[in-house]
PyMOL Python script that loads the backbone (N, CA, C, O; Angstrom):
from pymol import cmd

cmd.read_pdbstr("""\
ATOM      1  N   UNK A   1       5.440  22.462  12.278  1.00  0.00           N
ATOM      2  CA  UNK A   1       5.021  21.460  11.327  1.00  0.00           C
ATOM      3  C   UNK A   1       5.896  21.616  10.076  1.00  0.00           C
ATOM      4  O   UNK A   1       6.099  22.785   9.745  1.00  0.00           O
ATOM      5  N   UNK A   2       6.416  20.724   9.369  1.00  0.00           N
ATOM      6  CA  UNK A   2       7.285  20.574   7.770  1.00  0.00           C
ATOM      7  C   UNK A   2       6.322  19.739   6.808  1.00  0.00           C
ATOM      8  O   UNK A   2       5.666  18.701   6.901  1.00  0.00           O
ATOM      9  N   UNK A   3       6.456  20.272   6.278  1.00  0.00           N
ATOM     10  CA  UNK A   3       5.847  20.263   4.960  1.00  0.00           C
ATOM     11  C   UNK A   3       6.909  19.488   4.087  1.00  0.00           C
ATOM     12  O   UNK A   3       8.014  19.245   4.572  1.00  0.00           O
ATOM     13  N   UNK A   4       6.555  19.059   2.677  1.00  0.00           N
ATOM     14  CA  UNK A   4       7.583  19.249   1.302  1.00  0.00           C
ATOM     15  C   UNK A   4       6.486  19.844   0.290  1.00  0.00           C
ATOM     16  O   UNK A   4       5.262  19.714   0.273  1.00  0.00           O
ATOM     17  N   UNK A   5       7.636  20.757  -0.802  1.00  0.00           N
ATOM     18  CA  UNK A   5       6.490  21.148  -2.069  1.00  0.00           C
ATOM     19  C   UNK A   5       7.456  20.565  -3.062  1.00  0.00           C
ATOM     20  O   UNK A   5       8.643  20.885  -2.996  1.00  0.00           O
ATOM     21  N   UNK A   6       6.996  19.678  -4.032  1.00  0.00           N
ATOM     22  CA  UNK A   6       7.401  19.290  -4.876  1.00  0.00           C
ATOM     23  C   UNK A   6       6.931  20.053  -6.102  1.00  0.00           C
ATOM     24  O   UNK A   6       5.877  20.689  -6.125  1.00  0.00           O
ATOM     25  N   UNK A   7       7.846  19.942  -7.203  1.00  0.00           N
ATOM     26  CA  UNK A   7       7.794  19.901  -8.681  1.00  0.00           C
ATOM     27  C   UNK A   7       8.891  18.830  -9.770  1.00  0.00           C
ATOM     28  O   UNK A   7      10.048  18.480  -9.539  1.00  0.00           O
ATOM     29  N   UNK A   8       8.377  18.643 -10.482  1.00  0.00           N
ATOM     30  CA  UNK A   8       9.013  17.905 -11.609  1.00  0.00           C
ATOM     31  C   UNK A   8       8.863  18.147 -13.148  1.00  0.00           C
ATOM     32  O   UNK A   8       7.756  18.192 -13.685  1.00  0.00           O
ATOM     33  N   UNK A   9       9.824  18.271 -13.700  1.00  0.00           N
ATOM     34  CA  UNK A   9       9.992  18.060 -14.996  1.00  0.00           C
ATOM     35  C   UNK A   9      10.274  16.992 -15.664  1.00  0.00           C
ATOM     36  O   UNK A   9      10.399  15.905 -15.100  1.00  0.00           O
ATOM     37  N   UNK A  10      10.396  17.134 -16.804  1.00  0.00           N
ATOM     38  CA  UNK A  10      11.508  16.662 -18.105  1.00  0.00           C
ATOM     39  C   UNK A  10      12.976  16.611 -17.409  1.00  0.00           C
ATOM     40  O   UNK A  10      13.597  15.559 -17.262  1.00  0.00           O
ATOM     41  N   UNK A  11      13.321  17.544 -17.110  1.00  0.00           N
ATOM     42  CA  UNK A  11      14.515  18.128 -16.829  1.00  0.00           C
ATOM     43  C   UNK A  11      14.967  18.110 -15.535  1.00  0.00           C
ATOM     44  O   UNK A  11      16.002  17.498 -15.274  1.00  0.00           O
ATOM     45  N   UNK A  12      14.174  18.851 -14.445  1.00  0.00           N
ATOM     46  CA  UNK A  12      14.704  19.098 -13.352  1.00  0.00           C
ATOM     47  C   UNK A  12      13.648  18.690 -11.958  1.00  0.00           C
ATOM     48  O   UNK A  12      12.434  18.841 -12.095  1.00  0.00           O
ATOM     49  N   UNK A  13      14.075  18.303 -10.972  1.00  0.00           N
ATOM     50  CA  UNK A  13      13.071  18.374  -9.528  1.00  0.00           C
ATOM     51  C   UNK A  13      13.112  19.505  -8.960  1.00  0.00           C
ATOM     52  O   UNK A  13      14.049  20.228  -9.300  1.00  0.00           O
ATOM     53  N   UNK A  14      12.459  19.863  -8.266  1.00  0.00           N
ATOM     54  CA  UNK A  14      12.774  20.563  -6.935  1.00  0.00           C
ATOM     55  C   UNK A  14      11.893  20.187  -5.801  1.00  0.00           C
ATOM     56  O   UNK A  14      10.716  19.878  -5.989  1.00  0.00           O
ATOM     57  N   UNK A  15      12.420  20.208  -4.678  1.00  0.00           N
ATOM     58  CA  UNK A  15      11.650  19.612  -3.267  1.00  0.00           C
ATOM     59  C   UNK A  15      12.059  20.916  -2.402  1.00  0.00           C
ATOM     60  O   UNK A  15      13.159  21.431  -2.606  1.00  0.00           O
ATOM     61  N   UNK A  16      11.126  21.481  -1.380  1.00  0.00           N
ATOM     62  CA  UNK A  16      11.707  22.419  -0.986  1.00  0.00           C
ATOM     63  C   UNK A  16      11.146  21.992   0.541  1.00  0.00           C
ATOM     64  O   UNK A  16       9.940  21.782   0.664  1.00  0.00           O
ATOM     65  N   UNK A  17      11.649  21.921   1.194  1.00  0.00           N
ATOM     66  CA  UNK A  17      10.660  21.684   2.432  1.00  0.00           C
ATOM     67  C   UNK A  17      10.561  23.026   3.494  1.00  0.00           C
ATOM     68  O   UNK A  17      11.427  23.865   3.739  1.00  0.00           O
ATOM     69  N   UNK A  18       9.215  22.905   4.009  1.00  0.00           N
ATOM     70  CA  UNK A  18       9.216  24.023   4.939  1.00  0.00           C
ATOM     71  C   UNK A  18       8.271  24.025   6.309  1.00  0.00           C
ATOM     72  O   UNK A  18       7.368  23.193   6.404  1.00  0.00           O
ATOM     73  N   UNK A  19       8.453  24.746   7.095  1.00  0.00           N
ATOM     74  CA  UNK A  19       8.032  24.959   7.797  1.00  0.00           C
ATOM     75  C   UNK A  19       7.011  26.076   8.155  1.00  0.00           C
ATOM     76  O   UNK A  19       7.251  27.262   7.928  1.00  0.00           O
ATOM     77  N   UNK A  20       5.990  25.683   8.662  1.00  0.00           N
ATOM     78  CA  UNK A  20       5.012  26.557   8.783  1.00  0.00           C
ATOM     79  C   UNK A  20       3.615  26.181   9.953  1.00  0.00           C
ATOM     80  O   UNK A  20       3.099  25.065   9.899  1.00  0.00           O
ATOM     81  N   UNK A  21       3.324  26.787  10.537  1.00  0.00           N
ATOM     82  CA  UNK A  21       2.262  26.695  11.731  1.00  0.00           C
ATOM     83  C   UNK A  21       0.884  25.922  11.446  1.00  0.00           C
ATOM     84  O   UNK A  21       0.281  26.041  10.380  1.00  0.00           O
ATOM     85  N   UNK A  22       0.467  25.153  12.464  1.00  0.00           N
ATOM     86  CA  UNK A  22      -0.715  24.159  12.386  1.00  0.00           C
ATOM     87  C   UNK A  22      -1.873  24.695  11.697  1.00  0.00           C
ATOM     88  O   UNK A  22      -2.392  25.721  12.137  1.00  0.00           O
ATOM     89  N   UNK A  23      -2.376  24.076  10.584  1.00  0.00           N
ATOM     90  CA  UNK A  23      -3.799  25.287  10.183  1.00  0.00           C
ATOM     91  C   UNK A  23      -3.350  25.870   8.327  1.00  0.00           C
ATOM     92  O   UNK A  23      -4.105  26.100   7.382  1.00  0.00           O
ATOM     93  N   UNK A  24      -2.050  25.933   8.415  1.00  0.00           N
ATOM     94  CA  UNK A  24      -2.207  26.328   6.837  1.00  0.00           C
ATOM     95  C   UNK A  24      -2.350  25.425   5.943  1.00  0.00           C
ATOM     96  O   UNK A  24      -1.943  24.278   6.123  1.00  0.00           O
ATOM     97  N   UNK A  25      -3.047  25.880   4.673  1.00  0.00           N
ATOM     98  CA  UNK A  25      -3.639  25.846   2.976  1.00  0.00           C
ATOM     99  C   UNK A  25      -2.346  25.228   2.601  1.00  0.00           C
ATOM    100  O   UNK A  25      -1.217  25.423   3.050  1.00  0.00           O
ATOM    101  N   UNK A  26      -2.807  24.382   1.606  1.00  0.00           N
ATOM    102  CA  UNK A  26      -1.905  24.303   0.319  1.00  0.00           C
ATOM    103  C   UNK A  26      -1.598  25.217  -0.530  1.00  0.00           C
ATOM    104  O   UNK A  26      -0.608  25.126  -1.255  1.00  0.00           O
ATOM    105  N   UNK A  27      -2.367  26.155  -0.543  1.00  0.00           N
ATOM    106  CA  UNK A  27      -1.825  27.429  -1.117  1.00  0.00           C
ATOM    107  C   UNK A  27      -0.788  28.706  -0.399  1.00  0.00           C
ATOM    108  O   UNK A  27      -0.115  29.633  -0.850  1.00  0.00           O
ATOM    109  N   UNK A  28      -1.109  28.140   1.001  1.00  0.00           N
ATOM    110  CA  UNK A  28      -0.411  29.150   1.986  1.00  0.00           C
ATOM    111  C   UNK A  28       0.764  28.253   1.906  1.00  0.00           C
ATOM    112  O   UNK A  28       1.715  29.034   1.896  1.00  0.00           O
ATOM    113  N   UNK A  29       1.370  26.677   1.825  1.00  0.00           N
ATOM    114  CA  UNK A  29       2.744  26.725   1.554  1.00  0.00           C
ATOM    115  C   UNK A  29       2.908  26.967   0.446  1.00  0.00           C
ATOM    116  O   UNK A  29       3.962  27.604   0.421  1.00  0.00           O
ATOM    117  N   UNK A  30       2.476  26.854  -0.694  1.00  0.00           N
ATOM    118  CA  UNK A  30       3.216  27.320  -1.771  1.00  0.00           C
ATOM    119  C   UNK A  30       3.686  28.626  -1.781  1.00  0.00           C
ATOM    120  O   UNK A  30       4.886  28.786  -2.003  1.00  0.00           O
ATOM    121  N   UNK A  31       2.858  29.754  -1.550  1.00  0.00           N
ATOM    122  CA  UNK A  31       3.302  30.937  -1.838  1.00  0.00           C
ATOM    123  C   UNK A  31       4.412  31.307  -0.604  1.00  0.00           C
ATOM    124  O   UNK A  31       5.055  32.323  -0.872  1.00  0.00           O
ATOM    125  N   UNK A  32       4.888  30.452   1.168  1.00  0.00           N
ATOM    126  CA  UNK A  32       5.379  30.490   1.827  1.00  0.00           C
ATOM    127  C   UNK A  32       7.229  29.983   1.092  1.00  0.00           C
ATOM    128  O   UNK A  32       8.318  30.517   0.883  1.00  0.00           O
ATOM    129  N   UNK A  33       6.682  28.894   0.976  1.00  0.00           N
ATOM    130  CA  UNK A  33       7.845  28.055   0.343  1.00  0.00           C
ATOM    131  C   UNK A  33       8.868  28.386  -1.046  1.00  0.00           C
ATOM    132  O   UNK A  33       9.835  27.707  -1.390  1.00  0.00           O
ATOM    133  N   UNK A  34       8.293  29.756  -1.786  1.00  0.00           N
ATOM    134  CA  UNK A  34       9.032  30.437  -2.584  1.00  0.00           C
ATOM    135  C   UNK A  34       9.129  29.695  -3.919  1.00  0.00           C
ATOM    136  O   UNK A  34       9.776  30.214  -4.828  1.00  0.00           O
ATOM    137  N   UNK A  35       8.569  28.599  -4.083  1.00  0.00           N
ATOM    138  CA  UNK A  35       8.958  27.791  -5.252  1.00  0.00           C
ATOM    139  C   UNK A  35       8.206  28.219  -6.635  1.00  0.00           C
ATOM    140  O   UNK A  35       8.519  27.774  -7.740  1.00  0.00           O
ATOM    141  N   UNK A  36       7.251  29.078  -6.409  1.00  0.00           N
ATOM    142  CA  UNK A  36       6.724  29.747  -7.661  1.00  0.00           C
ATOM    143  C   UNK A  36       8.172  30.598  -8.567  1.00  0.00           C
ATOM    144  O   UNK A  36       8.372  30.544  -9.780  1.00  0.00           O
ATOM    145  N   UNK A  37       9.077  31.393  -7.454  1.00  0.00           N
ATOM    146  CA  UNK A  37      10.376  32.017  -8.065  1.00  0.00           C
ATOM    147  C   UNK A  37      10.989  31.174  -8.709  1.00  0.00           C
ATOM    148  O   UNK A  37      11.776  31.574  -9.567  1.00  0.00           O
ATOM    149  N   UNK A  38      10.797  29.634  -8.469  1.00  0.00           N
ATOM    150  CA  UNK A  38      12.463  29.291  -9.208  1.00  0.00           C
ATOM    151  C   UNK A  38      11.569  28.411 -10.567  1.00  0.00           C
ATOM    152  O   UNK A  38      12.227  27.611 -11.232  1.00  0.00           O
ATOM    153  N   UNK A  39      10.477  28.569 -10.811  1.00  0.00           N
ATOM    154  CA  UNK A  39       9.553  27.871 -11.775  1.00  0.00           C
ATOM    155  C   UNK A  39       9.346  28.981 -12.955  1.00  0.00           C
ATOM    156  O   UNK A  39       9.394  30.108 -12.461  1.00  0.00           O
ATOM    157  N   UNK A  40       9.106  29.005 -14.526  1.00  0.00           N
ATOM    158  CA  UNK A  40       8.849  29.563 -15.269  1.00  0.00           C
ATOM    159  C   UNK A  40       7.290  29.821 -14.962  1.00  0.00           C
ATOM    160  O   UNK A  40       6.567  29.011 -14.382  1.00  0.00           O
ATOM    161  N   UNK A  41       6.909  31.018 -15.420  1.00  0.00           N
ATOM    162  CA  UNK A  41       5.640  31.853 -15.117  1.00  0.00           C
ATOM    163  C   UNK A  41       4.242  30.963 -15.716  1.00  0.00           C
ATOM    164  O   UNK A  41       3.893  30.896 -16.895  1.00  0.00           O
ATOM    165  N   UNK A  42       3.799  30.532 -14.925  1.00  0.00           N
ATOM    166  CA  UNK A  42       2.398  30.178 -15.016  1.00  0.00           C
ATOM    167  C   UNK A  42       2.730  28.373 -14.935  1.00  0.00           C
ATOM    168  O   UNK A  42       2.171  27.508 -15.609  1.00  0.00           O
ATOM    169  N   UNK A  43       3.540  28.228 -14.151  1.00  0.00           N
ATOM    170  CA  UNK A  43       3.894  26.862 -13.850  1.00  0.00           C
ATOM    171  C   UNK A  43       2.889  26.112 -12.890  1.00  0.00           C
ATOM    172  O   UNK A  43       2.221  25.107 -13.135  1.00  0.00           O
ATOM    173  N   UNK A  44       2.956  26.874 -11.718  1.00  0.00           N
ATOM    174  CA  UNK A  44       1.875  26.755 -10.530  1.00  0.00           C
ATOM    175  C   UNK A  44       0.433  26.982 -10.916  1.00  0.00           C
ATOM    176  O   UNK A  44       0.205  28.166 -11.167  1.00  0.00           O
ATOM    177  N   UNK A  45      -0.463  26.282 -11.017  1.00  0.00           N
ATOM    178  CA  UNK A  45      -1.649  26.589 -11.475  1.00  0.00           C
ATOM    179  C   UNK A  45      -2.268  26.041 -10.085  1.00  0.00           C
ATOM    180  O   UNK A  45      -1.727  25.056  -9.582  1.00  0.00           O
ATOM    181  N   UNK A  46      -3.165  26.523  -9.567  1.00  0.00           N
ATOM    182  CA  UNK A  46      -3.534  26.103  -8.084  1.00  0.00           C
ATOM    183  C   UNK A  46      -4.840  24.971  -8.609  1.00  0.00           C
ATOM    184  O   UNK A  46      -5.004  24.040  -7.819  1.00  0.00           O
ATOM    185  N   UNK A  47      -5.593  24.972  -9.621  1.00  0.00           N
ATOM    186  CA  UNK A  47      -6.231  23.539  -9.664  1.00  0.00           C
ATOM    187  C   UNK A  47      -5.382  22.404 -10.098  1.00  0.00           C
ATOM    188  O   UNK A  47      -5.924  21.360 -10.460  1.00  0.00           O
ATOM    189  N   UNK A  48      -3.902  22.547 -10.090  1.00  0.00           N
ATOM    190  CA  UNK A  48      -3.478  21.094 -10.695  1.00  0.00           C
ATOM    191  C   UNK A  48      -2.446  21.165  -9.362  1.00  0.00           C
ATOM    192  O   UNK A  48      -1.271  21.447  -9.597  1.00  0.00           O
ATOM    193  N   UNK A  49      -2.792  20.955  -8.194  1.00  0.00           N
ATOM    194  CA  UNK A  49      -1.901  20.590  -7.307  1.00  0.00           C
ATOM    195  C   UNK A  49      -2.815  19.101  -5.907  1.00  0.00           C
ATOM    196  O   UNK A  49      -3.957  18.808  -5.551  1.00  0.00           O
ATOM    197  N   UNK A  50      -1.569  18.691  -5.645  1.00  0.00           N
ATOM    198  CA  UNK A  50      -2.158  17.517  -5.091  1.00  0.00           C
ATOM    199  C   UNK A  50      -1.226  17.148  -3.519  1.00  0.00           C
ATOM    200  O   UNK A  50      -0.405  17.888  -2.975  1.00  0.00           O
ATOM    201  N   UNK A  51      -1.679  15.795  -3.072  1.00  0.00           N
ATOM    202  CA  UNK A  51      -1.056  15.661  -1.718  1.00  0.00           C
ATOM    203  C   UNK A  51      -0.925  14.093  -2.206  1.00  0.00           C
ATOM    204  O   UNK A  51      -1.810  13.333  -2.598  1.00  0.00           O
ATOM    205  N   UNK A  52       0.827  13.821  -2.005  1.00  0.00           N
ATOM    206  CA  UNK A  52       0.733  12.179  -2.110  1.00  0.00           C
ATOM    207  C   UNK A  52       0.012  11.125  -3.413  1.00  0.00           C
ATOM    208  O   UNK A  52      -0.287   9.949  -3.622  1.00  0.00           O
ATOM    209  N   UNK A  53      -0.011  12.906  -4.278  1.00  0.00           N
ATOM    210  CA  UNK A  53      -0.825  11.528  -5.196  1.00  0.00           C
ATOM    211  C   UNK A  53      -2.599  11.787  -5.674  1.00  0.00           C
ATOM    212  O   UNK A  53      -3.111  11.448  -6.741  1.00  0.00           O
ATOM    213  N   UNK A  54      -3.222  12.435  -4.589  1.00  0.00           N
ATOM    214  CA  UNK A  54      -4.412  12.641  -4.666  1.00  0.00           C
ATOM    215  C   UNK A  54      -4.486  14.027  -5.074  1.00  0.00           C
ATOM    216  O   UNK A  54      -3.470  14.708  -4.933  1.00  0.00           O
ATOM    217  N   UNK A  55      -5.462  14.514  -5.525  1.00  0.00           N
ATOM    218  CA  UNK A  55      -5.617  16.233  -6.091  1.00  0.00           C
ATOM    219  C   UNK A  55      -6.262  16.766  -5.378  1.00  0.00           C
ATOM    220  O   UNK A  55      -7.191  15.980  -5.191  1.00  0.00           O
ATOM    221  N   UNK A  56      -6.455  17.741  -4.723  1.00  0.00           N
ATOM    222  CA  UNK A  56      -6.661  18.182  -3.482  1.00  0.00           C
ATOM    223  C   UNK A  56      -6.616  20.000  -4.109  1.00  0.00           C
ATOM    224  O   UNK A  56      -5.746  20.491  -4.828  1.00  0.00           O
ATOM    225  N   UNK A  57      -7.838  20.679  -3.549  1.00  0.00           N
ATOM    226  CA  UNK A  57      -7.785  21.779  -3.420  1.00  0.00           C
ATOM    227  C   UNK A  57      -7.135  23.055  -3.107  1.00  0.00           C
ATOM    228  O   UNK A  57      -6.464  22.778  -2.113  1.00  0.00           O
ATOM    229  N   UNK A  58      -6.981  24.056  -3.326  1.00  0.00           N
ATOM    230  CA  UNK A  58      -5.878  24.417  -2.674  1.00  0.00           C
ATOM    231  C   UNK A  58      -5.960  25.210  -0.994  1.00  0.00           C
ATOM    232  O   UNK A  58      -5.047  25.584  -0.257  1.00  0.00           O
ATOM    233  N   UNK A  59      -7.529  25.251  -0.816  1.00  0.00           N
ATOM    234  CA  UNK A  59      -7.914  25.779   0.258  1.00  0.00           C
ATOM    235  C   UNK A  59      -7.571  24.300   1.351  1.00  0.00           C
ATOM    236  O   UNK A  59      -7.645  24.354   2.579  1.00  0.00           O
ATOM    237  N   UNK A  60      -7.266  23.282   0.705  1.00  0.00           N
ATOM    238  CA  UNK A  60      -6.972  22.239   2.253  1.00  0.00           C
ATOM    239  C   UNK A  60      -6.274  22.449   3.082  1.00  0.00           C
ATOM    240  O   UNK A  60      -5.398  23.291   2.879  1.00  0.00           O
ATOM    241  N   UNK A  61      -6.336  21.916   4.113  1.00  0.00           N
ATOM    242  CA  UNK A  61      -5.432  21.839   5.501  1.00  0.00           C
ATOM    243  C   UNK A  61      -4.685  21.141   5.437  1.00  0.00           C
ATOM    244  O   UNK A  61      -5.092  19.981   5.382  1.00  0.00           O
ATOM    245  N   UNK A  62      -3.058  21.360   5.398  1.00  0.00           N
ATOM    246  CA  UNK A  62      -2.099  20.410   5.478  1.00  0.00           C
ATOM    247  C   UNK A  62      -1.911  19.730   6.939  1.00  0.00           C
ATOM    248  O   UNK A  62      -2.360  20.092   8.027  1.00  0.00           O
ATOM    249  N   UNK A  63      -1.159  18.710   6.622  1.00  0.00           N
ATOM    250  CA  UNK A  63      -0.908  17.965   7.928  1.00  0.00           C
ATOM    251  C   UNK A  63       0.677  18.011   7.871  1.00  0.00           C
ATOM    252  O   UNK A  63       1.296  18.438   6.897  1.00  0.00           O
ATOM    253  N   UNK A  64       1.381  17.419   9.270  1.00  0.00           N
ATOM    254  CA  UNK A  64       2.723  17.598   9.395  1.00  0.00           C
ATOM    255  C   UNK A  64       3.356  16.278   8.660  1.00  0.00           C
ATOM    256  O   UNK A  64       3.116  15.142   9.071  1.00  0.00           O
ATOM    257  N   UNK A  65       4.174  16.544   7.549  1.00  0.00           N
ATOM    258  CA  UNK A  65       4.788  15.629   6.943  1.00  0.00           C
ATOM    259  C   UNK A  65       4.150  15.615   5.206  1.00  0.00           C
ATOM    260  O   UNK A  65       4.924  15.370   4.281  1.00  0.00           O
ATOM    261  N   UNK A  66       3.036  15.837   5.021  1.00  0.00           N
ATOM    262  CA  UNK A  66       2.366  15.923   3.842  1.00  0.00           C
ATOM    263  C   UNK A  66       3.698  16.673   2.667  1.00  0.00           C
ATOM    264  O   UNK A  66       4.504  17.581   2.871  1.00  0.00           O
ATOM    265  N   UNK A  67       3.411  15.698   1.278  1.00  0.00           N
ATOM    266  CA  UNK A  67       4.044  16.375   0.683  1.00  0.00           C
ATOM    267  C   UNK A  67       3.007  16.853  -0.779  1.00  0.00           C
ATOM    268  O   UNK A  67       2.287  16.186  -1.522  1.00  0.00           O
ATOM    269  N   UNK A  68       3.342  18.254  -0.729  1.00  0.00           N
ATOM    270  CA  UNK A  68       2.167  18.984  -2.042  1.00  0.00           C
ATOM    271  C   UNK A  68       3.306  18.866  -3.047  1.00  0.00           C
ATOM    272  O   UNK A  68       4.532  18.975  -3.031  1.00  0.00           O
ATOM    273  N   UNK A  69       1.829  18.448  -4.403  1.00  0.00           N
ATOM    274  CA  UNK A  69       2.764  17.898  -5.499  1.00  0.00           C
ATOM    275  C   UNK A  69       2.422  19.394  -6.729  1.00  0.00           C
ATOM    276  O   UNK A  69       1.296  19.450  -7.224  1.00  0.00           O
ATOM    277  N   UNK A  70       2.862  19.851  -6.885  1.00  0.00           N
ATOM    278  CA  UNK A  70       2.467  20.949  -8.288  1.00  0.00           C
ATOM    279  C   UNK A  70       2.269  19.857  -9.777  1.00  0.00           C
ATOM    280  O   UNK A  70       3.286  19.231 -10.075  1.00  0.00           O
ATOM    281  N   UNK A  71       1.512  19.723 -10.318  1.00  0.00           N
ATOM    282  CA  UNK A  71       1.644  18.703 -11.616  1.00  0.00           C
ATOM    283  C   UNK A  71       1.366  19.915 -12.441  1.00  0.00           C
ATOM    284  O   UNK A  71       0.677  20.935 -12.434  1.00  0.00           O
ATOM    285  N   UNK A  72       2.397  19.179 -13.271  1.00  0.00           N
ATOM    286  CA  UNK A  72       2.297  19.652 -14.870  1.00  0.00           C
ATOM    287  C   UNK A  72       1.215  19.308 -15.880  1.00  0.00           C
ATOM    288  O   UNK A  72       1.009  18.128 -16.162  1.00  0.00           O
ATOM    289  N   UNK A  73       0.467  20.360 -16.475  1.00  0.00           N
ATOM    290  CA  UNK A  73      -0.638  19.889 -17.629  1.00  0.00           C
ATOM    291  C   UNK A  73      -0.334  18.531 -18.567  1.00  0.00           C
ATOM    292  O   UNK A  73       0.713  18.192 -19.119  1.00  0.00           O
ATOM    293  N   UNK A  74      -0.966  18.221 -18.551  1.00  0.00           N
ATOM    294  CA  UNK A  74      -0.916  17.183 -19.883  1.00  0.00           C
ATOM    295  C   UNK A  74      -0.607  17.633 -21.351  1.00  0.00           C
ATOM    296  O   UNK A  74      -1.298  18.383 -22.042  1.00  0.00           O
ATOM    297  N   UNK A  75       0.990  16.808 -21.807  1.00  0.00           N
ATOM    298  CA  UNK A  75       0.898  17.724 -23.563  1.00  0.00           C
ATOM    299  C   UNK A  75      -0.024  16.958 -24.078  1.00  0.00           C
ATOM    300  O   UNK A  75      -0.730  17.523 -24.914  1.00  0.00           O
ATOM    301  N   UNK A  76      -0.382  15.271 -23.746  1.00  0.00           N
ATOM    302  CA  UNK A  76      -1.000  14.743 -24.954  1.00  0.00           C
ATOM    303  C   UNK A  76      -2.249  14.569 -23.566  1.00  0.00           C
ATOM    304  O   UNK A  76      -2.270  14.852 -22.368  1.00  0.00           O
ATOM    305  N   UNK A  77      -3.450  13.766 -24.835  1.00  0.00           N
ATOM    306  CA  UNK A  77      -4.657  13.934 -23.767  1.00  0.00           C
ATOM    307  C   UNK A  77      -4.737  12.063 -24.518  1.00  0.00           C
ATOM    308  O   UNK A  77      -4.713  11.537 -25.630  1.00  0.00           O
ATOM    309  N   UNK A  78      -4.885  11.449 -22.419  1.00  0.00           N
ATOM    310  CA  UNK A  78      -4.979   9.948 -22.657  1.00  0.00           C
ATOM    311  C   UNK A  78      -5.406   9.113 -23.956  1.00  0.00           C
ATOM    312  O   UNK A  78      -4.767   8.230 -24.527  1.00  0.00           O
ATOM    313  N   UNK A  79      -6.723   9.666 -24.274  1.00  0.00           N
ATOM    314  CA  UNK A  79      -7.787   9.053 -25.255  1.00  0.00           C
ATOM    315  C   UNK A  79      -6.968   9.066 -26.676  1.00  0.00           C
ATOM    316  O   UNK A  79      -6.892   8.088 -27.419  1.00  0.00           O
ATOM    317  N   UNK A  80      -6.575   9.904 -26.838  1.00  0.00           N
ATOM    318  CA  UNK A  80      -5.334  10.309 -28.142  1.00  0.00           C
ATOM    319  C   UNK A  80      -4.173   9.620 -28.124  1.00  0.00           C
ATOM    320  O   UNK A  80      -3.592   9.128 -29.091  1.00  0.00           O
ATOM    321  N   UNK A  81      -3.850   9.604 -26.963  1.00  0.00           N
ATOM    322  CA  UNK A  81      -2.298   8.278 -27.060  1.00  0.00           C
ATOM    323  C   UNK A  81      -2.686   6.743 -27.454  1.00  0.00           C
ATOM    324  O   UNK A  81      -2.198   5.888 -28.193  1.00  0.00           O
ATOM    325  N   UNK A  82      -3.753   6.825 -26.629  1.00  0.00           N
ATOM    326  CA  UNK A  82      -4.187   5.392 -27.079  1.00  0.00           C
ATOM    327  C   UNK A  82      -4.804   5.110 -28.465  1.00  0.00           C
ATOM    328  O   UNK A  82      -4.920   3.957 -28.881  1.00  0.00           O
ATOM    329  N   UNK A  83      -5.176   6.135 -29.131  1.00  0.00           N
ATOM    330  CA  UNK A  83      -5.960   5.625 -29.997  1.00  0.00           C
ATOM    331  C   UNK A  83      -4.600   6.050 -31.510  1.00  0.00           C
ATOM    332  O   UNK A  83      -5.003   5.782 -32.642  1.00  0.00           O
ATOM    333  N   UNK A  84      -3.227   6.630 -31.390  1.00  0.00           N
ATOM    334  CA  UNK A  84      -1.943   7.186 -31.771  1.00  0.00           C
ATOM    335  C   UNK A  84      -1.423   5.651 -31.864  1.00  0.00           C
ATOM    336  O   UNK A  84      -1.119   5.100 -32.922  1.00  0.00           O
ATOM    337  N   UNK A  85      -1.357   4.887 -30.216  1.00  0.00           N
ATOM    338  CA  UNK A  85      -0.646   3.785 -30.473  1.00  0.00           C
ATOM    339  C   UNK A  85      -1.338   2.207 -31.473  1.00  0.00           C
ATOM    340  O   UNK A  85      -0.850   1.298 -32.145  1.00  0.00           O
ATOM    341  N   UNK A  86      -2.703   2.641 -31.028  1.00  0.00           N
ATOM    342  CA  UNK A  86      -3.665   1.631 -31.877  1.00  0.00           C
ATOM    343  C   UNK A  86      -3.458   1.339 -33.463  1.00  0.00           C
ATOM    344  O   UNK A  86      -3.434   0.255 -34.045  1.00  0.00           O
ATOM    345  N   UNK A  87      -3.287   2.946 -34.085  1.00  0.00           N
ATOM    346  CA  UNK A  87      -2.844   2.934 -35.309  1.00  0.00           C
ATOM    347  C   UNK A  87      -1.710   2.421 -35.773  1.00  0.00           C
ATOM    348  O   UNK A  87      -1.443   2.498 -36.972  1.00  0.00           O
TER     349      UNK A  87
END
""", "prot")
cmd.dss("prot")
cmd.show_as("cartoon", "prot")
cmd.util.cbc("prot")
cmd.orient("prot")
């Protein structure tokens, strides 16, 4: 089964794709797929990761082709932008 693990910045992507046996976690590719190494420390936070878009646990079952997304925290918080641009 292949996988992709995505990340994104400001700055840079990375997509790493991998391979790994029927039955593993979203957490079992990440820590498989090595992409915590090439990320600054405390990048990967396992409640802000998702599949396609949706946010998804990290104990889920991947499927073949699924791609896990790592998201980045929020600097600004929605309610504040909007009420920044209102002014």
């Amino acid at each position: 089964m292949v996988v992709e693990v995505v990340y994104a910045d400001a700055d840079r992507q990375v997509l790493l794709r991998v391979e790994l046996p029927h039955g593993s976690s979203v957490k079992q590719v990440i820590d498989l797929s090595g992409i915590a190494g090439e990320l600054p420390d405390g990048v990967v936070d396992l409640h802000r990761l998702g599949v396609f878009g949706d946010r998804v646990a990290p104990d889920r079952t991947v499927q073949n082709g699924d791609r896990i997304e790592i998201y980045r925290p929020l600097l600004l918080d929605p309610m504040e932008a909007r009420r920044r641009r209102a002014r």
